[in-house]
DRENBATI-710666 format. One record per atom (N, C-alpha, C, O): residue in one letter; x, y, z. Coordinates in steps of 0.05 Angstrom, whole numbers, padded with zeros to 5 digits, always signed. Layout:
BEGIN
aXYZ/...
# end
This chain:
BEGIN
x-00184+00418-00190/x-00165+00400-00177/x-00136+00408-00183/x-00119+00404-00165/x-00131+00418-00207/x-00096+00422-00212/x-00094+00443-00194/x-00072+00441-00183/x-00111+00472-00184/x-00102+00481-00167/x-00106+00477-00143/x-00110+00498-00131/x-00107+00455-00126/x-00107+00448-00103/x-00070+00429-00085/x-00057+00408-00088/x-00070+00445-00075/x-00034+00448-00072/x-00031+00417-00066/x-00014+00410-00083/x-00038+00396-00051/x-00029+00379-00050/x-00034+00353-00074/x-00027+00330-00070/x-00046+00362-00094/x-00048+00353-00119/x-00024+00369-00145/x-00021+00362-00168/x-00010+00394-00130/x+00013+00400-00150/x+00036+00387-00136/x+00052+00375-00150/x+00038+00390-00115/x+00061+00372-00097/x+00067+00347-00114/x+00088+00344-00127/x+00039+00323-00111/x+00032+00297-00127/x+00046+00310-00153/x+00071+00311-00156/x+00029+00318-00170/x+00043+00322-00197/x+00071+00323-00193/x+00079+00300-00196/x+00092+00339-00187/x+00114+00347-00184/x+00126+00327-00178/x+00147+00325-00190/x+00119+00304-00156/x+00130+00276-00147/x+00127+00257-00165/x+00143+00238-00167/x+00106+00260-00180/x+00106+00242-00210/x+00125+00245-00225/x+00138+00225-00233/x+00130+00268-00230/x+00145+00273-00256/x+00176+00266-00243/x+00196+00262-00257/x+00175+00267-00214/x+00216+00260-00210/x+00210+00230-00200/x+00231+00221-00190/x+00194+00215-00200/x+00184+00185-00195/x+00195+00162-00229/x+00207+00141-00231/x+00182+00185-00250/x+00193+00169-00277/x+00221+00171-00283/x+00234+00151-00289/x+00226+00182-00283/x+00263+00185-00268/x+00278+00154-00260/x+00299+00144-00268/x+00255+00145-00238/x+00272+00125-00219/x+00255+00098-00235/x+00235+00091-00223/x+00260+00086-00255/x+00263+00061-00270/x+00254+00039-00251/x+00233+00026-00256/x+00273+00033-00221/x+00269+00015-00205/x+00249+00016-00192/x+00238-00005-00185/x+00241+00040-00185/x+00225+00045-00172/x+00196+00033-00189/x+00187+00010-00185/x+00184+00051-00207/x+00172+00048-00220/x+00167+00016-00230/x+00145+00005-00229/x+00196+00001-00240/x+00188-00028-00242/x+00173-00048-00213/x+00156-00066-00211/x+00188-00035-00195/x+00185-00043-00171/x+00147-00044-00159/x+00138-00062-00145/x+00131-00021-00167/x+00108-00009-00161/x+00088-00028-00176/x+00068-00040-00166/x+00099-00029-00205/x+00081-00036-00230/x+00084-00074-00229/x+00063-00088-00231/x+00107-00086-00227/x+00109-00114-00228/x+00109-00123-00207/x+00102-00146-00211/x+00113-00122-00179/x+00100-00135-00164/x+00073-00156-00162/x+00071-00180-00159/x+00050-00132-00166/x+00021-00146-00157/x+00020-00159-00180/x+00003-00178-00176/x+00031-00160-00207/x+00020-00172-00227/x+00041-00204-00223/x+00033-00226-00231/x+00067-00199-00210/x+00078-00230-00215/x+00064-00238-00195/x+00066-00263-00193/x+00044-00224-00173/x+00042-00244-00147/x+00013-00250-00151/x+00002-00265-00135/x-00004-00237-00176/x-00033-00246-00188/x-00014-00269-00199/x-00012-00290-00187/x+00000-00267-00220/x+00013-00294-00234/x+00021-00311-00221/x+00025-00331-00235/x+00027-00317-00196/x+00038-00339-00187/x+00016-00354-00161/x+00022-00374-00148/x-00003-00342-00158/x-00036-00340-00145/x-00049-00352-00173/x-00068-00366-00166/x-00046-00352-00190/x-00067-00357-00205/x-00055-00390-00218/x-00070-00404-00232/x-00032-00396-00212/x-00016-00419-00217/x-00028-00443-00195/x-00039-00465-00198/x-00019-00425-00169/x-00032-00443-00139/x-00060-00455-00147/x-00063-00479-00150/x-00086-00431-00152/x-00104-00435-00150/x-00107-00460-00175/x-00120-00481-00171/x-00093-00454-00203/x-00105-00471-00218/x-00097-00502-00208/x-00113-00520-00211/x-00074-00505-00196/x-00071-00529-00189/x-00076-00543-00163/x-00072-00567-00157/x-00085-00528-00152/x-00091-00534-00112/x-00127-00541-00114/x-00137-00563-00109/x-00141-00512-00122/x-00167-00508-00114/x-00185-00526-00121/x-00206-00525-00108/x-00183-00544-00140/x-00193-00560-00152/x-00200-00594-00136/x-00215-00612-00141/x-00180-00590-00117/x-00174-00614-00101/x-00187-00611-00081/x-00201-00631-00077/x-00190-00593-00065/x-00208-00579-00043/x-00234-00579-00039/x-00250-00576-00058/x-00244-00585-00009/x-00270-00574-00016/x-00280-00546-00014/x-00265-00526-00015/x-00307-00546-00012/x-00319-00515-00010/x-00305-00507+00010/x-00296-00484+00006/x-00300-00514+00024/x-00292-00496+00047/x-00269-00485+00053/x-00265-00464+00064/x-00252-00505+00043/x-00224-00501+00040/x-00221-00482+00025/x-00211-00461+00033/x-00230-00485+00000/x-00223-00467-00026/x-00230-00437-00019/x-00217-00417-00025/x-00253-00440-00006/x-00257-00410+00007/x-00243-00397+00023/x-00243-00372+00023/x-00231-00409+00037/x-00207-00396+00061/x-00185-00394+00043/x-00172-00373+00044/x-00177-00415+00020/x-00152-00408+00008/x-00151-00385-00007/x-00130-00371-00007/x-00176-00378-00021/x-00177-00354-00038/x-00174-00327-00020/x-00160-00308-00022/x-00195-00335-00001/x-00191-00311+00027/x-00169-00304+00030/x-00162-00281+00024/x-00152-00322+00040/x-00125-00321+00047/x-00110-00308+00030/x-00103-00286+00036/x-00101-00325-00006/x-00097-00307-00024/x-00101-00286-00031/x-00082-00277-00043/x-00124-00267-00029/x-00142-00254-00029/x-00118-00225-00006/x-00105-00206-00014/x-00121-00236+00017/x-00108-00219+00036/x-00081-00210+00030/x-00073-00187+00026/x-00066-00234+00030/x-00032-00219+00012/x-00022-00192-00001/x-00003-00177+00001/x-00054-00194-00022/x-00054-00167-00035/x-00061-00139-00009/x-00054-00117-00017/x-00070-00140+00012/x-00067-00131+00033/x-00037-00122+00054/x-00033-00104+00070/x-00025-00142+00047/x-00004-00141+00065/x+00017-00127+00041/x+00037-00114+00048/x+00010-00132+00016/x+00029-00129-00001/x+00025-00089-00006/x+00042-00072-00010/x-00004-00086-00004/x-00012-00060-00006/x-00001-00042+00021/x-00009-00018+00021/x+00019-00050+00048/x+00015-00043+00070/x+00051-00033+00055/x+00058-00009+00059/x+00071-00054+00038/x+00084-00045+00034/x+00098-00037+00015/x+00122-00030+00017/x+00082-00036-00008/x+00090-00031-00040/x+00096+00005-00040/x+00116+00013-00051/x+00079+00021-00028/x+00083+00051-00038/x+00106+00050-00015/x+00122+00067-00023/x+00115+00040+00006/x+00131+00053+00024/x+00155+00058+00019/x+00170+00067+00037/x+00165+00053-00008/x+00194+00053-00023/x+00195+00075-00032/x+00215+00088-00025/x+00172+00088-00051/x+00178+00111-00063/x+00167+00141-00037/x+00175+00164-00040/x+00152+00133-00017/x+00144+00155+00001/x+00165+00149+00014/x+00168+00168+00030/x+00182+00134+00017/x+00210+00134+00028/x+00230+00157+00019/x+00241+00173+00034/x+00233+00155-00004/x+00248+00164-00025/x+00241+00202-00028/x+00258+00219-00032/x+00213+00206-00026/x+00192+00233-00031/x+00210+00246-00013/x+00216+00269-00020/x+00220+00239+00005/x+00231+00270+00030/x+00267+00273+00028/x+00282+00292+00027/x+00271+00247+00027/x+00299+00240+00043/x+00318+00243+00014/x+00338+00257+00012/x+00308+00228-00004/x+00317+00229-00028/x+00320+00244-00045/x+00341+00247-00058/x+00289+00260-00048/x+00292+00292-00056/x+00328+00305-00045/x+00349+00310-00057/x+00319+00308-00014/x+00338+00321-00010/x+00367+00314-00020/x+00382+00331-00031/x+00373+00286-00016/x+00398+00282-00026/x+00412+00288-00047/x+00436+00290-00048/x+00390+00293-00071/x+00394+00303-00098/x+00391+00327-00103/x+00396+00333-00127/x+00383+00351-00085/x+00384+00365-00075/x+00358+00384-00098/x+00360+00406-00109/x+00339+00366-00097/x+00317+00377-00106/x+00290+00377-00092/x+00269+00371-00105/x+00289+00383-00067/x+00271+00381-00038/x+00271+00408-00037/x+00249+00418-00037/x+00296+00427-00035/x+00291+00454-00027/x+00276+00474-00039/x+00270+00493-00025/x+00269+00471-00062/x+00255+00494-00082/x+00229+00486-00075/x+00215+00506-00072/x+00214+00461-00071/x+00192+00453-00053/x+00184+00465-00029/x+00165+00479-00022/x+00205+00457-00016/x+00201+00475+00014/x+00207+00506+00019/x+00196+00518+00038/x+00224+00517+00003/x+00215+00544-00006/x+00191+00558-00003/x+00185+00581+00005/x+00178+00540-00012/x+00145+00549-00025/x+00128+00557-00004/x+00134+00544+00016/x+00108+00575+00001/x+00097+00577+00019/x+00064+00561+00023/x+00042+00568+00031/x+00077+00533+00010/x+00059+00508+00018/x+00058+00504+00042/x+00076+00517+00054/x+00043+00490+00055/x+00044+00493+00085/x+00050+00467+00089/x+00046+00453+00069/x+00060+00453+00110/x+00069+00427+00120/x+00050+00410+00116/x+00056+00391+00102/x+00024+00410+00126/x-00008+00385+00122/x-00009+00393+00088/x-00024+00375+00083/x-00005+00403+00067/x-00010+00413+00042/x+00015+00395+00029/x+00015+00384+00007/x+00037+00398+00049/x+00074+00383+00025/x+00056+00357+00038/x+00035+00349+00027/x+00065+00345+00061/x+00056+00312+00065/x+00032+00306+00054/x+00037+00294+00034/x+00013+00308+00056/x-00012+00299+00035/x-00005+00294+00008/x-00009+00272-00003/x+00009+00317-00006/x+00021+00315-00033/x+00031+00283-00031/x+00019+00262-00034/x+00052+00289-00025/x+00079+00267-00024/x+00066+00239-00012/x+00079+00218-00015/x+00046+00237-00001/x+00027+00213+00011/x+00007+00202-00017/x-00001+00179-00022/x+00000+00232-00034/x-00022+00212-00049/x+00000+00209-00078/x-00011+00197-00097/x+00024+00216-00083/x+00042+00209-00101/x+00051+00177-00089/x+00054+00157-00102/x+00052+00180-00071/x+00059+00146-00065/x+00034+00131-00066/x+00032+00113-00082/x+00016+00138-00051/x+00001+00119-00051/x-00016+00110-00083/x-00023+00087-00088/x-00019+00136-00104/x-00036+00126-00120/x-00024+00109-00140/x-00041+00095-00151/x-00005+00106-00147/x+00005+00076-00168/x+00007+00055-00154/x+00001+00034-00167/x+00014+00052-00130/x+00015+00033-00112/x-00010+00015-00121/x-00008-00007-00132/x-00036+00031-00111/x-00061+00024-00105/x-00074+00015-00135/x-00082-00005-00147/x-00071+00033-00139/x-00078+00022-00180/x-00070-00008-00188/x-00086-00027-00192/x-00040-00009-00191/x-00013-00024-00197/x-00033-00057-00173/x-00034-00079-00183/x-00045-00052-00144/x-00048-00073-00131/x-00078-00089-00143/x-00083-00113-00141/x-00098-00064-00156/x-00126-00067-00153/x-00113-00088-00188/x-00117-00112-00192/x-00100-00073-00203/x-00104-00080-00229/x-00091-00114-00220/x-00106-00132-00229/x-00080-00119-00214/x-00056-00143-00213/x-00090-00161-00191/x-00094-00184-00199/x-00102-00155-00177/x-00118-00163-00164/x-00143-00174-00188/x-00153-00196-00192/x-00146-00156-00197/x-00173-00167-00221/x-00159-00180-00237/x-00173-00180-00257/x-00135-00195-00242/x-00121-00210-00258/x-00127-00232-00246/x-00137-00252-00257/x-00117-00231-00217/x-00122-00259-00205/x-00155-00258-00203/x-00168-00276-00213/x-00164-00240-00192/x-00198-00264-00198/x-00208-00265-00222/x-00229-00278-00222/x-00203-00258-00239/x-00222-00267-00265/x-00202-00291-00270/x-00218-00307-00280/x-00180-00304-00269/x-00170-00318-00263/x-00174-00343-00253/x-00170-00364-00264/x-00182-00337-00232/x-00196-00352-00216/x-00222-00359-00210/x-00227-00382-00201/x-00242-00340-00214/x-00260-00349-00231/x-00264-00373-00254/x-00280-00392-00253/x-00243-00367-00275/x-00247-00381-00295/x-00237-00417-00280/x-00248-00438-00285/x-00213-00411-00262/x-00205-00439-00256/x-00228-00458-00231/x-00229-00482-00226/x-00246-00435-00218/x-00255-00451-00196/x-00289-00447-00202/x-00302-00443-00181/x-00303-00448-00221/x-00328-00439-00230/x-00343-00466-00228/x-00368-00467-00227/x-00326-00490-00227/x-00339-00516-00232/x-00342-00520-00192/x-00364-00524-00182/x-00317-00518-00177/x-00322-00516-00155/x-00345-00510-00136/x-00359-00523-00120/x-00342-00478-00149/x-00361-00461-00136/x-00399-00471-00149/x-00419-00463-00137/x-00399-00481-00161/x-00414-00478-00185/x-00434-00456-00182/x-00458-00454-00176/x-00411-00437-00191/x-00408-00408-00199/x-00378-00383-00189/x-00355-00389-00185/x-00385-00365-00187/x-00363-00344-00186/x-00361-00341-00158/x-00380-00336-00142/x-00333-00345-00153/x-00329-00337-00130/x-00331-00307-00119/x-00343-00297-00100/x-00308-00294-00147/x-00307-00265-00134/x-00335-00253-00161/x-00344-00270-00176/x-00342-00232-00162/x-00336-00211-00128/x-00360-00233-00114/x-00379-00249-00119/x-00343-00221-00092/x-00364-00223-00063/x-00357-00204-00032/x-00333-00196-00031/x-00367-00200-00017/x-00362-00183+00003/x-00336-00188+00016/x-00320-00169+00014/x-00326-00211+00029/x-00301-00213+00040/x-00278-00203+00015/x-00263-00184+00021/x-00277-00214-00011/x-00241-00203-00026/x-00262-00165-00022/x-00256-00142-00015/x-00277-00173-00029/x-00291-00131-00034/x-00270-00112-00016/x-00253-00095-00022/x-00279-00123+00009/x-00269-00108+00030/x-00240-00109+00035/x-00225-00091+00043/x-00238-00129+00029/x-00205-00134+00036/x-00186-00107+00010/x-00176-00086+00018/x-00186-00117-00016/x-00186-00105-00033/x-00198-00061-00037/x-00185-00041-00042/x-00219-00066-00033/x-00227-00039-00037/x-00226-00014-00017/x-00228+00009-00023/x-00222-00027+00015/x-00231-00013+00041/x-00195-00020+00056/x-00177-00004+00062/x-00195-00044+00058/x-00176-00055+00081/x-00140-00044+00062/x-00122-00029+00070/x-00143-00055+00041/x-00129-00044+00015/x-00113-00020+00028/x-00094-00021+00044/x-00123-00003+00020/x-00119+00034+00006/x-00110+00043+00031/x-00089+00055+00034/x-00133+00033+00055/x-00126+00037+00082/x-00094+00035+00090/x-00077+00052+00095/x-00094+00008+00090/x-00063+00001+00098/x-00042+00008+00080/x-00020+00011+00090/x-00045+00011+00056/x-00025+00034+00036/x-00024+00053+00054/x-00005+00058+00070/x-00053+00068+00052/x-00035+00103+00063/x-00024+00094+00091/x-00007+00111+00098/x-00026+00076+00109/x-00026+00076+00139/x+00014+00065+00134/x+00031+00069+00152/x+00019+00055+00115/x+00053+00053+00108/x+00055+00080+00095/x+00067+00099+00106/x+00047+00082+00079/x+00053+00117+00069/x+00052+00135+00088/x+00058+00158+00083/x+00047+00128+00106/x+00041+00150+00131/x+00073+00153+00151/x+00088+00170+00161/x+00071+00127+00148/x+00103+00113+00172/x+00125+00121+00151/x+00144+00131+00163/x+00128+00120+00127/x+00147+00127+00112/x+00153+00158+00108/x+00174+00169+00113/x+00137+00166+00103/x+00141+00194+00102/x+00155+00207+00132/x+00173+00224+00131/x+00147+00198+00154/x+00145+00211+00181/x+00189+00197+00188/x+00207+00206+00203/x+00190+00177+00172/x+00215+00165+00174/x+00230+00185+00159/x+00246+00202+00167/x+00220+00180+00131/x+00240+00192+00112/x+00250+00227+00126/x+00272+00237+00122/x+00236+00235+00138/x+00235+00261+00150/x+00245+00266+00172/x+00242+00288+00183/x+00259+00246+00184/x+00266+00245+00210/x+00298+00228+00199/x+00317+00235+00213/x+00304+00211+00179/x+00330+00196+00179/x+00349+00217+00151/x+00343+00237+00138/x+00366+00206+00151/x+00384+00222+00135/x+00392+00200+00104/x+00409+00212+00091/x+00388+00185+00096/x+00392+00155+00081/x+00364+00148+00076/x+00345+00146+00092/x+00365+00143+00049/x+00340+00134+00033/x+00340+00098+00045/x+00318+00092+00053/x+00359+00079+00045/x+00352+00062+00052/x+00350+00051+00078/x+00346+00026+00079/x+00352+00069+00110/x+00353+00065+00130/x+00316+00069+00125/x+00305+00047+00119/x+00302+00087+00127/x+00276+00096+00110/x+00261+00073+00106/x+00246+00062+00122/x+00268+00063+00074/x+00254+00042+00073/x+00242+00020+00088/x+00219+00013+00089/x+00272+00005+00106/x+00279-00016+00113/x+00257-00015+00142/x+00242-00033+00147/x+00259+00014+00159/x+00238+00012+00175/x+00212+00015+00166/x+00197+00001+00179/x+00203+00025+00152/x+00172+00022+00130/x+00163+00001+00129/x+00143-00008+00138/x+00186-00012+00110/x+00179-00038+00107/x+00172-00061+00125/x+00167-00084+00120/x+00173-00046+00149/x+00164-00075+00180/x+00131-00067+00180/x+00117-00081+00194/x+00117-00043+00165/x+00098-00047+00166/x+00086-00071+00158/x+00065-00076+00171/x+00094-00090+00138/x+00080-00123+00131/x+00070-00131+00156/x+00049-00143+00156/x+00087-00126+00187/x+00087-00143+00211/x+00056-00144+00226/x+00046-00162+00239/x+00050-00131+00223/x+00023-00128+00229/x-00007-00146+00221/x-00022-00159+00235/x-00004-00139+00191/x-00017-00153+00177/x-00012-00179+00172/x-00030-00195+00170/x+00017-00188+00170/x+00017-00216+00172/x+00011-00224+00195/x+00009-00248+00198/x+00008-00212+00210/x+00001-00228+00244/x-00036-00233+00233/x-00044-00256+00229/x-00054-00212+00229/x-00077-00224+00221/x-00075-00238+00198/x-00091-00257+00201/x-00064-00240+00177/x-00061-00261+00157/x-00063-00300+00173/x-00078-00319+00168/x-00039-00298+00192/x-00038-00316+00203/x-00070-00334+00216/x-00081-00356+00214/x-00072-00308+00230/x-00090-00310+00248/x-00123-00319+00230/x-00142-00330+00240/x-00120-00312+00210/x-00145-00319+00190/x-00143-00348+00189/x-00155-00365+00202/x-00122-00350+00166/x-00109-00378+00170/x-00116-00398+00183/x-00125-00420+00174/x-00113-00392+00208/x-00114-00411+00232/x-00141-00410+00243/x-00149-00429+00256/x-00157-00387+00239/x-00181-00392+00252/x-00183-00374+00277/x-00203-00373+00291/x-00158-00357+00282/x-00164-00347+00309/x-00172-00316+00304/x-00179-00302+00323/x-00171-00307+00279/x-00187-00283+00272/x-00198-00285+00244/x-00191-00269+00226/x-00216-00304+00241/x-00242-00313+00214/x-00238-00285+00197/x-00238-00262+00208/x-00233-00293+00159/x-00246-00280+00153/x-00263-00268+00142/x-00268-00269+00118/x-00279-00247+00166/x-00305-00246+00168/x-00314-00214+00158/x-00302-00193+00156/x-00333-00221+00153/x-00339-00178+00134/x-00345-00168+00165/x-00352-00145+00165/x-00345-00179+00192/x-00345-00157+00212/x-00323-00155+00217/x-00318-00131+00218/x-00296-00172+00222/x-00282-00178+00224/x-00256-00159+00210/x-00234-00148+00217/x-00269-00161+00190/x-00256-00146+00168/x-00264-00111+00170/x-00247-00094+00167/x-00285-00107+00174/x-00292-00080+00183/x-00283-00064+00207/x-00276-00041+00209/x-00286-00079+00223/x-00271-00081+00255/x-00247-00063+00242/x-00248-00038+00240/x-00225-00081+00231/x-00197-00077+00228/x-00190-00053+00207/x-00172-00037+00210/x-00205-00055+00191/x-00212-00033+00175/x-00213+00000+00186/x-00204+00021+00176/x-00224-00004+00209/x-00244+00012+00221/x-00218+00020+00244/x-00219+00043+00254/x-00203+00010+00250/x-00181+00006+00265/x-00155+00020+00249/x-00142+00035+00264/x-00149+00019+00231/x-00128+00022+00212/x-00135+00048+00199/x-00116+00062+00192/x-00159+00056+00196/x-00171+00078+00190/x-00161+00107+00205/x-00149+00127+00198/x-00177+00094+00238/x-00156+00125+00257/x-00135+00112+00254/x-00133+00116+00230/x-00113+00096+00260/x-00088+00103+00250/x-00080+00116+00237/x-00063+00132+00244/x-00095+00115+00208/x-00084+00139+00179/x-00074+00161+00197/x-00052+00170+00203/x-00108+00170+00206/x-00116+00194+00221/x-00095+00215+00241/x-00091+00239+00244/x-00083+00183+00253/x-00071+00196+00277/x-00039+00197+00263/x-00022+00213+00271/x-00035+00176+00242/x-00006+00180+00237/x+00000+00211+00221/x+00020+00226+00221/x-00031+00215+00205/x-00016+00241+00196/x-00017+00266+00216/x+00004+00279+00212/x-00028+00273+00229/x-00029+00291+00248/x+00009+00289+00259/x+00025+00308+00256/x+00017+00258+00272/x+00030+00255+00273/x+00064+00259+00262/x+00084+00260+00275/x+00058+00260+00229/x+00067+00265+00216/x+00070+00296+00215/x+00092+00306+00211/x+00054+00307+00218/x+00059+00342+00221/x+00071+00351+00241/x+00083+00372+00246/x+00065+00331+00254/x+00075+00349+00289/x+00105+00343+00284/x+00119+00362+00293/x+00119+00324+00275/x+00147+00322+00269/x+00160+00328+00243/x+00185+00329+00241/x+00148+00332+00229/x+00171+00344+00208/x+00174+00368+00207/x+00154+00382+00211/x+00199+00379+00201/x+00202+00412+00199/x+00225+00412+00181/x+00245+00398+00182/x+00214+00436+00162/x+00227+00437+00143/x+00243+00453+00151/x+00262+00454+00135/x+00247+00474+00176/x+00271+00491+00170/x+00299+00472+00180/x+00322+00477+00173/x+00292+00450+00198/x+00318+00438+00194/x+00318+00416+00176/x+00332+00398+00186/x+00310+00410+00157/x+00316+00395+00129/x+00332+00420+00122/x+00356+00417+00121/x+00322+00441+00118/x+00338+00462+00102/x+00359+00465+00114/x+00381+00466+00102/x+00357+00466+00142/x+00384+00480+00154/x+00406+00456+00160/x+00431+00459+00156/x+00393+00431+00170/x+00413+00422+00184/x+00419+00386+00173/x+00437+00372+00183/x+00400+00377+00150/x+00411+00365+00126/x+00429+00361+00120/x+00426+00376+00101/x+00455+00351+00118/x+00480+00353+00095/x+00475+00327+00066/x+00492+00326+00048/
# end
């Protein structure tokens, strides 16, 4: 694995990632204040509820970490192209006779893997959590079960890389680390529209439902990175950059 080029890329993006303090706080405390403040709701809401309710609320809760996974890595795969350059440590990279699908892959699974860790770990905080607060409810455990599974393990990671995908293809195309972000970050728009739509009942959520969209977000990845190759070029980062 260490010699496989878009796992030294990753390495190399690690090591100028601990560097950036904000960043890094930004990655790591997120999912854990938003398990902490999920696990506050539930202790004092779920209890009042019935079965049914309580199930859509956790669902619901449950999804956040979804929408939250669509835009947590897109700060630092923001940062991977545009930012390099600014600091003017992008070029000795592109030097390299790495090939373009070999640099973006790198720079995609450097964003995406603390992201995804940083969301799963802050995620098993809130259900054992929750568990402990809604066990009398349920009378028994809520999670695991197939709907947070999917949401969490499949729908998750998905919509990480599918913003890691849009960020990178930005950062590579804008000249400013925070013009970058700011469009990345409209990836949430999406997902809160099915968030909503759970909510309300006009898209249940359902493990087909959930696979469906899954399954949907999936070729996206697909097509954004292809996408992503067909537009970035490094000889004008090199050349025409300031």
């Amino acid at each position: 694995m260490n010699d496989w080029m878009p796992w030294k890329v990753a390495k190399k993006d690690f090591k100028v990632m601990k560097r950036k303090k904000s960043l890094i706080a930004y990655t790591v405390m997120l999912p854990f204040l938003l398990a902490f403040a999920f696990t506050l709701v539930v202790q004092n809401d779920v209890a009042n509820a019935n079965i049914a309710d309580a199930s859509l609320g956790l669902a619901a809760l449950t999804f956040v970490f979804v929408i939250l996974a669509a835009v947590l890595p897109t700060a630092v795969a923001s940062y991977s192209i545009v930012g390099e350059k600014m600091e003017k440590s992008l070029e000795p990279l592109l030097a390299t006779p790495t090939t373009d699908g070999e640099l973006l892959l790198g720079k995609a699974i450097a964003a995406f893997v603390p992201a995804v860790i940083s969301i799963w770990a802050g995620a098993l905080i809130f259900m054992a959590a929750t568990d402990y607060w809604t066990f009398d409810v349920f009378s028994g455990y809520y999670f695991p079960s197939w709907v947070p599974g999917i949401m969490l393990f499949l729908l998750a990671p998905l919509a990480a890389m599918l913003g890691v995908q849009v960020a990178v293809i930005l950062s590579s195309r804008v000249s400013d680390v925070r013009g970058a972000n700011q469009f990345a970050g409209l990836m949430y728009l999406p997902f809160l529209a099915l968030f909503i739509s759970g909510v309300q009942g006009a898209f249940p959520f359902t493990i087909a439902n959930l696979l469906l969209v899954s399954g949907v977000v999936m070729l996206l990845d697909i097509i954004m990175f292809f996408v992503s190759k067909a537009v970035f070029s490094r000889e004008e980062i090199l050349t025409k950059w300031k």
